[in-house]
N, C-alpha and C positions, 0 to 999 in steps of 0.2 A: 512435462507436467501440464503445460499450457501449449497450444498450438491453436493460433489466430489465422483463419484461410481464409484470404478475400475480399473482407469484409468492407462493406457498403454501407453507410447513414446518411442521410440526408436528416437534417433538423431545420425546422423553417424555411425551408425553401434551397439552404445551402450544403453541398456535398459536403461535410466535416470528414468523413472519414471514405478514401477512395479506391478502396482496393489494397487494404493492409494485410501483411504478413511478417507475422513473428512466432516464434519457435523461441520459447522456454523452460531450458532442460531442468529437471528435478534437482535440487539444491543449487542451483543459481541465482543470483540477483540481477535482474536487469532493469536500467534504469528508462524513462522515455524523454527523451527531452525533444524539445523545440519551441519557436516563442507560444506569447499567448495566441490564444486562437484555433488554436491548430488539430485541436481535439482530443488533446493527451486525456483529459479526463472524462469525455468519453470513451475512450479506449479504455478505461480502466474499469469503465461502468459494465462495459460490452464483457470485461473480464467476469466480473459475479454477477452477470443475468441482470442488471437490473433495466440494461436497456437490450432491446435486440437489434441486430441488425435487418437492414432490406436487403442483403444479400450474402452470401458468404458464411461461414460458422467457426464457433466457438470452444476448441475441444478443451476438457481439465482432465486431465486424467486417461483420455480414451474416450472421454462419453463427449459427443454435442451437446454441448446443454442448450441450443438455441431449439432445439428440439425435442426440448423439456415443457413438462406442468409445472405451474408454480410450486404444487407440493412435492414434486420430484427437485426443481431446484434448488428446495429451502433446504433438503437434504443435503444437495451440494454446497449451500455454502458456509454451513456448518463445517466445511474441513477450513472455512476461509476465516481470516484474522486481518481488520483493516485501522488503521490511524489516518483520521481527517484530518482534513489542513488544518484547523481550528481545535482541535482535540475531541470537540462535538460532546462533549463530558454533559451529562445532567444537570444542570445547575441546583437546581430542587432536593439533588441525593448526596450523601457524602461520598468521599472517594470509598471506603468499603463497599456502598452501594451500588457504588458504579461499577467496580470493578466486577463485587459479586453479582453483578445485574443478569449473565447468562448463568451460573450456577441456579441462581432463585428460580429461571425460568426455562429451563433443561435439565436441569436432574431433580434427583430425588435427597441429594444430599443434606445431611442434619447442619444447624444452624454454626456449630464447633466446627464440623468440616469443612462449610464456605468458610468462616472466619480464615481458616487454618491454608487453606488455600490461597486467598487474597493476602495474606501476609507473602506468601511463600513467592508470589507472582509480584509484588511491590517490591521486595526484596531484590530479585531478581533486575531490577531497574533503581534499582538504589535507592530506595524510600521506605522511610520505615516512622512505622509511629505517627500516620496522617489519615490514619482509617476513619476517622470521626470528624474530618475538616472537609467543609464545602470548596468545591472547584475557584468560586468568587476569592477565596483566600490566599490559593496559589502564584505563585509565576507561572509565565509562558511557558519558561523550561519545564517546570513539575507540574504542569497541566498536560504538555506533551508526553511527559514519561507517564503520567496515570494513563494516558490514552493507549500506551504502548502494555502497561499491563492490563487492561482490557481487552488488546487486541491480541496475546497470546492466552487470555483466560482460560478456555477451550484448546491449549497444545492442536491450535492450526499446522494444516500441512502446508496453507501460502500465506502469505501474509502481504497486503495492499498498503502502500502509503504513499497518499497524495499532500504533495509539497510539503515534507516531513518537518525540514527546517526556516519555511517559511516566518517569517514575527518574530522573529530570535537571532538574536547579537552572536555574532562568529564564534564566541569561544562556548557559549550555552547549543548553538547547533552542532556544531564539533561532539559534545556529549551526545547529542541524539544519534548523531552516525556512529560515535562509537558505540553505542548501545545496540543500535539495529544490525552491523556488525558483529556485537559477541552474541546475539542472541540468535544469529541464523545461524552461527556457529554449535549453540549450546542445543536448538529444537532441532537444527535440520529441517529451515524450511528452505521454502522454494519462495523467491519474493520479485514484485514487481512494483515499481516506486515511478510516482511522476513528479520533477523537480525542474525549479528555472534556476536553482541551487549548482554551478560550475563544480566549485569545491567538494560542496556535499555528494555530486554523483561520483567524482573518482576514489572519495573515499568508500561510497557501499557498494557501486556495481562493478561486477565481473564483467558487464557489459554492458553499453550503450546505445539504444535504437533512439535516433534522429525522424519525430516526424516534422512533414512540411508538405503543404498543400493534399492533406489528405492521404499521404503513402511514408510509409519509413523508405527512407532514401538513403541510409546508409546504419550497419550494427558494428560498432565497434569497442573494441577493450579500450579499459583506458588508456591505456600504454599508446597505444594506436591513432584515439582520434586526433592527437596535436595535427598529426600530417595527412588528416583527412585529404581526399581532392576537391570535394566538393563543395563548391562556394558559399550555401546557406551555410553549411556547419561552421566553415572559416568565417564567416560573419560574424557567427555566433560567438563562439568565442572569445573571438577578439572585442567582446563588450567588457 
């Protein structure tokens, strides 16, 4: 579903990203990890188009999108579903708002049918009965699970989450992997997550790429990375 060949950035003067490749089969989750710095969320930008690279490409599906129009790639990422690190929620709109926020501004559907849908999609994450309550009112925890029914509002085919459990106490981030878990289960999708979260990646990924100094340096199952060989991962780790 995702195939990364190459790929090249320089940002301000610094190579972030140095010749990366990953391969992302359709319904897998794979996580990226390595410290800060290292470009993971560029990597993830370079995933829905919103930065390109200086060299190398970007396939979803079969298509390059790096060798896309903007209106060809809005296209593309309309199959996409992402949750910020901060949940990025409207502050200004309530959670019905927010979630109904891409119904209002992609279809055609009557105001009973978003209703009917943003319940269906809060439910789905455990929330129910907060359709009229602003984001400020919330916790962390149910600020992130609104962002998680927004970001399947649209039944995406991938679904993006950068530092999912990030501002959240172990047993409240534990619910969010459990959630991004049963719901890649329930839609079939295909997901990539970037996390400095240990715990959180062996609970949601099938698989693990390590970057560092600009190149994944190693992909591995969880099962696997304990006995990495490789010294940054052991480093890593071991924090």
């Amino acid at each position: 579903m995702i195939d990364i060949r190459n790929v090249r950035k320089k940002l301000g003067g610094k190579m972030v990203l140095d010749g990366v490749f990953l391969h992302v089969a359709r319904g897998e989750t794979v996580v990226i990890m390595g410290r800060s710095g290292e470009g993971k969320s560029v990597l993830l930008k370079h995933i829905i188009g919103l930065i390109k690279p200086d060299e190398g490409s970007v396939f979803i599906d079969g298509v390059d999108i790096t060798a896309l129009r903007e209106n060809e790639l809005n296209d593309i990422r309309k199959r996409f579903g992402m949750l910020f690190q901060a949940a990025a929620l409207f502050d200004y709109m309530t959670v019905f708002e927010n979630v109904g926020f891409a119904y209002m501004e992609h279809t055609r559907l009557c105001a009973e049918d978003i209703r009917s849908l943003v319940r269906e999609k809060l439910e789905m994450v455990d929330l129910r009965e907060i359709e009229e309550v602003k984001p400020a009112e919330l916790s962390g925890g149910m600020k992130k699970r609104v962002g998680l029914a927004r970001a399947i509002a649209m039944n995406p085919e991938i679904l993006l989450y950068d530092e999912p459990t990030t501002g959240l106490d172990p047993i409240t981030g534990k619910t969010i992997d459990n959630l991004i878990v049963r719901l890649k289960k329930k839609l079939q999708t295909t997901g990539v997550a970037v996390t400095h979260d240990i715990k959180s990646a062996f609970r949601i990924a099938d698989r693990i790429a390590f970057l560092n100094r600009g190149k994944i340096v190693g992909v591995f199952r969880p099962d696997e990375i304990q006995n990495a060989e490789e010294e940054i991962v052991k480093e890593f780790l071991s924090q």
